[in-house]
C-alpha positions as CSV (number, residue, x, y, z in Angstrom):
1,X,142.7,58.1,88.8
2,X,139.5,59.3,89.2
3,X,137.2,59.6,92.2
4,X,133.5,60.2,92.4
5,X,131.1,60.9,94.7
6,X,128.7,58.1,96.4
7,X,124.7,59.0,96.1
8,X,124.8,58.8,99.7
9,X,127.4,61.3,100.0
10,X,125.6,64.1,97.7
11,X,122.0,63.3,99.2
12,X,122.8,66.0,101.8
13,X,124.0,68.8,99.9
14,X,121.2,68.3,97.7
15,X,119.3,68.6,100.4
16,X,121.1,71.6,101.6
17,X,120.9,73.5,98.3
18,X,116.8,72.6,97.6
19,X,116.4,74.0,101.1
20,X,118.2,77.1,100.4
21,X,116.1,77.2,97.4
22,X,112.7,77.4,99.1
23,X,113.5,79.5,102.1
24,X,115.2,82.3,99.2
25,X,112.0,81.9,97.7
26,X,109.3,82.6,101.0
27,X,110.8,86.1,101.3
28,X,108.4,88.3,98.8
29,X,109.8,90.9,96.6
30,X,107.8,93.3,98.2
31,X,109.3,92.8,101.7
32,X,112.3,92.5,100.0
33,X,111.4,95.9,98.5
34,X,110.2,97.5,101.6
35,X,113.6,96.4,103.3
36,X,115.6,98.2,100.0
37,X,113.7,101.1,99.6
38,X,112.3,104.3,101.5
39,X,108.7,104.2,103.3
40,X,106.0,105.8,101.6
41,X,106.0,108.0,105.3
42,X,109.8,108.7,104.8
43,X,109.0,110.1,101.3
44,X,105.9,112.4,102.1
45,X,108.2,113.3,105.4
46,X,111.0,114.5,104.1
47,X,110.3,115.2,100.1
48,X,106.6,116.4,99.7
49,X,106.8,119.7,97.9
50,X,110.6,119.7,98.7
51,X,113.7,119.8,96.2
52,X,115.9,117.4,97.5
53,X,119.7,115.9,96.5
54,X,120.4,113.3,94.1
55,X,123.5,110.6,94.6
56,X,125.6,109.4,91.5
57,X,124.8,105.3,91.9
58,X,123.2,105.1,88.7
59,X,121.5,101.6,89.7
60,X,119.2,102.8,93.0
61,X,118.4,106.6,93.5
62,X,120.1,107.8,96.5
63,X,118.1,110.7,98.1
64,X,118.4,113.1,100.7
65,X,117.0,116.5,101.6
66,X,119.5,119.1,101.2
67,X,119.6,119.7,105.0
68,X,121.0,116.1,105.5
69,X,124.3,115.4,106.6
70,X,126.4,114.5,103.1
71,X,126.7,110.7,103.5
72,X,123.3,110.4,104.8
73,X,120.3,109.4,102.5
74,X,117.5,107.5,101.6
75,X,117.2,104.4,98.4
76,X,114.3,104.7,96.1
77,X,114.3,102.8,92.8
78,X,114.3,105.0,89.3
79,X,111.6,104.9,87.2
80,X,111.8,102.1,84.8
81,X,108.2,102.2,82.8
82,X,106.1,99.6,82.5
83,X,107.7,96.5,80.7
84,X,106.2,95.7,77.9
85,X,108.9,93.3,76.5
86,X,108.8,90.8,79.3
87,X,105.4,91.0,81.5
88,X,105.6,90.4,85.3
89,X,109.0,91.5,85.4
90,X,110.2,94.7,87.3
91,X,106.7,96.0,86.9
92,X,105.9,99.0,88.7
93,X,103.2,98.9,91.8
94,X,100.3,101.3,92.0
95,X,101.5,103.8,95.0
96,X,105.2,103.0,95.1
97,X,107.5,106.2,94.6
98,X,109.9,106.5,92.0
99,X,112.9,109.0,91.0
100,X,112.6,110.1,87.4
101,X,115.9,110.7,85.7
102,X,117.0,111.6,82.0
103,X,113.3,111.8,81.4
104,X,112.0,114.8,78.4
105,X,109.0,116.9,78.4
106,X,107.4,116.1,74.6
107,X,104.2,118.5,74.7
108,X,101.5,119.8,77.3
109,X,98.5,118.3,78.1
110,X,95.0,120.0,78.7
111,X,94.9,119.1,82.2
112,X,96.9,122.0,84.1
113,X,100.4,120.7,84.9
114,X,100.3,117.9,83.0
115,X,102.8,117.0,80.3
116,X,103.3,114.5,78.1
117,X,107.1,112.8,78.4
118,X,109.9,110.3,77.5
119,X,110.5,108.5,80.8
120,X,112.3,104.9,81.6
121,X,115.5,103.4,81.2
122,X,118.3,104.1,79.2
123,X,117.6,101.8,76.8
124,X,114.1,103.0,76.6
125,X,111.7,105.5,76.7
126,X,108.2,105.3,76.4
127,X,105.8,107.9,76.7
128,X,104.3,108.8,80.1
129,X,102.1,111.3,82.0
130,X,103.5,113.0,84.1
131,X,101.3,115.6,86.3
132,X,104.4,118.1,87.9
133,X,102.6,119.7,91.1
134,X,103.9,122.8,92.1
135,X,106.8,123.1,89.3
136,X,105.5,125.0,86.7
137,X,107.6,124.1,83.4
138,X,107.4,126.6,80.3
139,X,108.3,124.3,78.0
140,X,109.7,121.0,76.3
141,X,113.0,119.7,77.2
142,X,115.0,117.3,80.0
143,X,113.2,117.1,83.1
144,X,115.7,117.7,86.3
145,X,115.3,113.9,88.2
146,X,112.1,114.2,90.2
147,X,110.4,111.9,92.9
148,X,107.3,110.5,91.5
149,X,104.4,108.5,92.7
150,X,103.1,105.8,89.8
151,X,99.5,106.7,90.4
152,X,98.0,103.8,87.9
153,X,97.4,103.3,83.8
154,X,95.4,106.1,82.0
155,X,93.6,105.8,78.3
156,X,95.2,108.1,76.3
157,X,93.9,108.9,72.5
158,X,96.2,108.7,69.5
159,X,96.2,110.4,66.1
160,X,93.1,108.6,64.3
161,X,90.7,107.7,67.2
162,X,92.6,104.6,68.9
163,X,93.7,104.9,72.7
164,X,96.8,103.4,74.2
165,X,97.6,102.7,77.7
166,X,100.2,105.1,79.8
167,X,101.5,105.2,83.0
168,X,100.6,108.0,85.0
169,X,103.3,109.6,87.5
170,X,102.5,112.4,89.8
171,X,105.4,114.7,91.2
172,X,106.2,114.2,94.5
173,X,109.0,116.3,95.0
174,X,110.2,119.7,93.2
175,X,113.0,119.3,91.1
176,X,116.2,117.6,92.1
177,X,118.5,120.7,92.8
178,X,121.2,121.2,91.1
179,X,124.9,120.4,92.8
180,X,127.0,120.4,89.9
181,X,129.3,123.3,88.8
182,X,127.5,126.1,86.8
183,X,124.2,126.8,85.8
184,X,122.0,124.2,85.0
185,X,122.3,123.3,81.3
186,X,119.8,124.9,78.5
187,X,118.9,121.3,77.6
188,X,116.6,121.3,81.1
189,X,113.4,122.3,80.9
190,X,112.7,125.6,82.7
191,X,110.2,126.0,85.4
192,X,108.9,128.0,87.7
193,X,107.8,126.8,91.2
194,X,104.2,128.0,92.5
């Protein structure tokens, strides 16, 4: 035989569940964010100008300056791009800091230290500019993960007059160092630090 549920009996747990729904929904992403992630002053604090150490979660960058204590570190979230595909979504903010990770160096820029790269997820990469501070690079290849600041969208002119918008990251940090056995592979760009 079966049984079912009275109106009267689910009118509270409908309740229940619509409440839920809009209390989940008066906490903002961005206080949701600034619970998650590192302080803009814990980032200039402890990685302005500094190399630091990356975890392996491959969904949040864990950080920490290479004094810390091993199981000690900060969250920051990698750099994504801007998302073109689904507007609104995961979009970046204008001063948040970023870790860039598996992104390549395509060409140099007029502007001193400032390259043109691949950066984003693993899925995809889209170009970016990416002004590196202090580390020097001599040339194209993968960028060692760096902490970035999304500074804004920049024109930028294409083959045949148009302009296209980029994003615009500024290093933050020197260049992750490097904690894995050996040297650091040939496929990383090399740089000098000034």
């Amino acid at each position: 035989m079966r049984m079912s549920a009275r109106p009267t009996e689910l009118l509270p747990a409908l309740v229940l569940g619509a409440l839920m729904a809009v209390l989940a929904g008066c906490t903002s992403p961005r206080s949701q964010r600034s619970e998650r992630f590192a302080t803009a002053e814990q980032v200039q604090l402890n990685f302005q100008g500094q190399t630091f150490v990356l975890g392996d979660d491959d969904k949040v960058a864990q950080v920490r300056p290479v004094s810390w204590e091993k199981d000690r570190f900060l969250r920051l979230p990698f750099w994504l791009g801007v998302n073109v595909l689904v507007p609104g979504v995961m979009q970046p903010k204008e001063g948040d800091f970023y870790v860039i990770s598996e992104a390549t160096i395509v060409r140099k820029l007029d502007a001193p230290d400032e390259w043109l790269i691949e950066a984003g997820s693993a899925l995809l990469k889209k170009d970016t500019i990416f002004g590196s501070g202090r580390a020097h690079y001599k040339g194209p290849g993968r960028i060692l993960p760096t902490i970035v600041q999304f500074v804004g969208m920049r024109k930028f002119p294409r083959a045949g007059g148009s302009t296209v918008d980029l994003p615009v990251l500024q290093a933050v940090s020197l260049p992750m160092k490097w904690t894995l056995p050996g040297e650091v592979p040939a496929a990383y760009a090399r740089f000098e630090i000034r």
